[in-house]
N, CA, C and O of each residue as an XYZ file, in Angstrom:
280
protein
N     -52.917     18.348     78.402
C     -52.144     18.201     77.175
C     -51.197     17.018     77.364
O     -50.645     16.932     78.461
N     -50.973     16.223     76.562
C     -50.599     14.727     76.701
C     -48.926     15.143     75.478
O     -48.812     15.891     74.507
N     -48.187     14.462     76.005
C     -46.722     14.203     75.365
C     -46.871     14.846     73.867
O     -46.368     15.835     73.332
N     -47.928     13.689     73.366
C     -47.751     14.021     71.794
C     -48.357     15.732     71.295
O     -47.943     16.419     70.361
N     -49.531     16.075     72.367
C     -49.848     17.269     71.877
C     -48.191     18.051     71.972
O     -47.590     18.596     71.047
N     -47.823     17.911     73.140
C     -46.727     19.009     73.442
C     -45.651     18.851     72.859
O     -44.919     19.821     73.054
N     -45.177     18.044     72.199
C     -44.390     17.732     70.901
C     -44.457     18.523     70.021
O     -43.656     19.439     69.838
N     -45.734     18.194     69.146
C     -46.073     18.581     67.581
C     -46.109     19.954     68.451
O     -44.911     20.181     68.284
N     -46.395     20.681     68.981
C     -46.732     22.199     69.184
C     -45.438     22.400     69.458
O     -45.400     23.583     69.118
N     -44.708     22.240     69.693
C     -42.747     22.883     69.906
C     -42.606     22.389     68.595
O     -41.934     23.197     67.953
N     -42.940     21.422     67.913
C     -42.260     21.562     66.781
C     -42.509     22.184     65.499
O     -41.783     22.401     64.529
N     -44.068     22.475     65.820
C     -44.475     23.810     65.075
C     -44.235     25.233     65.162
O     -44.418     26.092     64.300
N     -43.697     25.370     66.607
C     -42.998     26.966     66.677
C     -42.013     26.823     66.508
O     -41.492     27.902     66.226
N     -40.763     25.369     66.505
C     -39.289     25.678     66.053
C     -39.209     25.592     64.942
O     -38.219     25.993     64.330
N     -40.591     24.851     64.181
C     -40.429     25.147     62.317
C     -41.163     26.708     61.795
O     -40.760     27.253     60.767
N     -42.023     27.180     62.454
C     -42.407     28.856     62.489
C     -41.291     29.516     62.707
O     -41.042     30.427     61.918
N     -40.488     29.288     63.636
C     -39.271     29.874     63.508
C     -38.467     30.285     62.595
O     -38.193     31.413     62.185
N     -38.138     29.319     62.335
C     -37.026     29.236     60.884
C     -37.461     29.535     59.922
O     -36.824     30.303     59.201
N     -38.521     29.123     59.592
C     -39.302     29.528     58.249
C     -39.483     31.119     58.558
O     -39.911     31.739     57.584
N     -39.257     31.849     59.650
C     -39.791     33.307     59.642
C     -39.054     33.775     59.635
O     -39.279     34.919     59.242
N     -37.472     33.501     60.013
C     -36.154     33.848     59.740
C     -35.495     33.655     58.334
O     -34.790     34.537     57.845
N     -35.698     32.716     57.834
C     -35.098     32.509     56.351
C     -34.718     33.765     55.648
O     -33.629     34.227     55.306
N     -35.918     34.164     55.540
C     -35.803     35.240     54.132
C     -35.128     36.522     54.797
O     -35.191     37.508     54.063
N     -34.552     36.714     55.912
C     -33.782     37.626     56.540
C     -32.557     37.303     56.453
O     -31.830     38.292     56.354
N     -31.987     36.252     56.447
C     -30.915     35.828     56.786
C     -29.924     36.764     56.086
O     -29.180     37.377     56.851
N     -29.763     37.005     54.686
C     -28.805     37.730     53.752
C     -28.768     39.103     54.003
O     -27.785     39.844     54.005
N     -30.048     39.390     54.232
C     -30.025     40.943     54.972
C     -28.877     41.304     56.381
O     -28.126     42.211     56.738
N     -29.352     39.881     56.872
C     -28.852     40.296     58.485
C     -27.325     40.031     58.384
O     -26.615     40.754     59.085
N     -26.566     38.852     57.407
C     -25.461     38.953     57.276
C     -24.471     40.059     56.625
O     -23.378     40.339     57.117
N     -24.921     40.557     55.634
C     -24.412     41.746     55.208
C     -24.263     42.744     56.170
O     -23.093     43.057     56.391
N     -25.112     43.323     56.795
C     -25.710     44.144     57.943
C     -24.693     43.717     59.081
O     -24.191     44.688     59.647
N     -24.394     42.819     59.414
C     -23.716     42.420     60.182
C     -21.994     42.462     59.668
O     -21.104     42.541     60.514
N     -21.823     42.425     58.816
C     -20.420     42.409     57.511
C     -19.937     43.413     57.820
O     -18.977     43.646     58.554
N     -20.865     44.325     57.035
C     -20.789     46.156     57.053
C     -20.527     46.761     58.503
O     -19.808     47.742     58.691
N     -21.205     46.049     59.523
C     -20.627     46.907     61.014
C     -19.425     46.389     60.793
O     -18.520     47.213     60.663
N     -19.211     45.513     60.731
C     -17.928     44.674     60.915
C     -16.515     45.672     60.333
O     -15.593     46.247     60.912
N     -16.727     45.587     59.587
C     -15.754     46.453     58.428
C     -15.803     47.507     58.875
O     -14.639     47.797     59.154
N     -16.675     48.591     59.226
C     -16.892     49.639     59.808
C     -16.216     49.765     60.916
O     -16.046     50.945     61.223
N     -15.857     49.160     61.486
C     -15.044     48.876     62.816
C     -16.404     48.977     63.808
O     -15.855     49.668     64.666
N     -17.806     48.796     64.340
C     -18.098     48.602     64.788
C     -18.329     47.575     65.690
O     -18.425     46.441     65.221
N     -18.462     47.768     67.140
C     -18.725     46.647     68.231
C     -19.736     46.204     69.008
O     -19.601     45.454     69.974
N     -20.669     46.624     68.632
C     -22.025     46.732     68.907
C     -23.024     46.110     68.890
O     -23.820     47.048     68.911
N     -23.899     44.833     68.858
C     -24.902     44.514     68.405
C     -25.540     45.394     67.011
O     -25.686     46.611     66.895
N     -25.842     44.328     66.056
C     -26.515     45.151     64.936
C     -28.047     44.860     65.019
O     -28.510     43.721     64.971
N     -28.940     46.231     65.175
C     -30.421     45.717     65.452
C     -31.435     45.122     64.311
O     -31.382     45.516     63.147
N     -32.404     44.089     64.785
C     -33.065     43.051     64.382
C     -33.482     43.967     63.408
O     -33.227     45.064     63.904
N     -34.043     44.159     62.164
C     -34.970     44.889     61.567
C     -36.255     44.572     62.141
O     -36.556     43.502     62.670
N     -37.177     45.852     61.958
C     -38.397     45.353     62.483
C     -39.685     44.645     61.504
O     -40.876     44.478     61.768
N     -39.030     44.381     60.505
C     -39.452     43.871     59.382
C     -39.801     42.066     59.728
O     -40.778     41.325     59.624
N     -38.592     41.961     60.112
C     -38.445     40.474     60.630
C     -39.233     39.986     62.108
O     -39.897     38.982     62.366
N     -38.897     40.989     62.809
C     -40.064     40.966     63.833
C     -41.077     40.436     63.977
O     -41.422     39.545     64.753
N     -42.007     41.405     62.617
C     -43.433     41.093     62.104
C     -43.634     40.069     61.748
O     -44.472     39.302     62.222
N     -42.590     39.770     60.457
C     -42.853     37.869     60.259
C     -42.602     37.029     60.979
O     -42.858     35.916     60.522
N     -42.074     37.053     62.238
C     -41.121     35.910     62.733
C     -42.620     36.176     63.925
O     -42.961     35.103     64.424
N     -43.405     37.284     64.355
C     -44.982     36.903     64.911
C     -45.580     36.804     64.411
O     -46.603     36.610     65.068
N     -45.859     36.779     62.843
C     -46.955     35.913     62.309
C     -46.688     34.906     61.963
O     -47.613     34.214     61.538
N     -45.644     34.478     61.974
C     -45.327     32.723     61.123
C     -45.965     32.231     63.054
O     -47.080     31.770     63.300
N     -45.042     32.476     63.931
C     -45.333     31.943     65.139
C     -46.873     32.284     65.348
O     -47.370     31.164     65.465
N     -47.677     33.009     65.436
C     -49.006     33.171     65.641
C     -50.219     32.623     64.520
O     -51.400     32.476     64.832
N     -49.609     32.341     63.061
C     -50.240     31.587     62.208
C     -49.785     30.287     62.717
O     -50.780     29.582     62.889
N     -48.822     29.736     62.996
C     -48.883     28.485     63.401
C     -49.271     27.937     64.544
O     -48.913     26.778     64.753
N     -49.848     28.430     65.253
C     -50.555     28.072     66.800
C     -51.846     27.951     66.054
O     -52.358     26.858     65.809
N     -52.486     29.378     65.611
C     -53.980     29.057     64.952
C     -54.211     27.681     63.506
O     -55.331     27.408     63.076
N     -53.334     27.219     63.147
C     -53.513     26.330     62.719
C     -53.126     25.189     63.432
O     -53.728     24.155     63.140
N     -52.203     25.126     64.360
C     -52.325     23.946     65.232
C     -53.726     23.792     65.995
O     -54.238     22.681     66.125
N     -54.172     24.665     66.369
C     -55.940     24.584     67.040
C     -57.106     24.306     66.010
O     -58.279     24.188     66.365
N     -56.579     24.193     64.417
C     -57.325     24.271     63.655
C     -57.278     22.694     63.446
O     -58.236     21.921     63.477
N     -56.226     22.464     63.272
C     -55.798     21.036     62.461
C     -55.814     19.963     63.351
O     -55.705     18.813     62.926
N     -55.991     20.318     65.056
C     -55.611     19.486     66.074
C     -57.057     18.372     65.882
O     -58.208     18.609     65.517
N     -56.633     17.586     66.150
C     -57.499     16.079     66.159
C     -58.415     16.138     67.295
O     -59.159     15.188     67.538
């Protein structure tokens, strides 16, 4: 694997990333608000909702990097 492969492939799992986090974000801040206020000190846990997307955005984007690769 040569520079440029190993590039575009980190930069397809740090954009799988984000894109698999997005639509959580408002969830997780509220969620995070509400312990807050609650007087909790704790870590607030990931939903496992987000989980799921945040391994398929990362596992759809590998199979299309092997798809699309030159």
């Amino acid at each position: 694997m040569d520079q440029a492969d190993a590039l575009s492939m980190y930069s397809l799992v740090m954009l799988s990333m984000a894109l698999g986090t997005a639509g959580h974000l408002g969830k997780l801040s509220r969620r995070y608000l509400a312990a807050r206020q609650a007087g909790e000190t704790g870590e607030v846990p990931i939903p496992a909702g987000l989980l799921v997307q945040l391994f398929l955005c990362l596992t759809a984007g590998l199979v299309m990097y092997f798809v699309i690769k030159p």
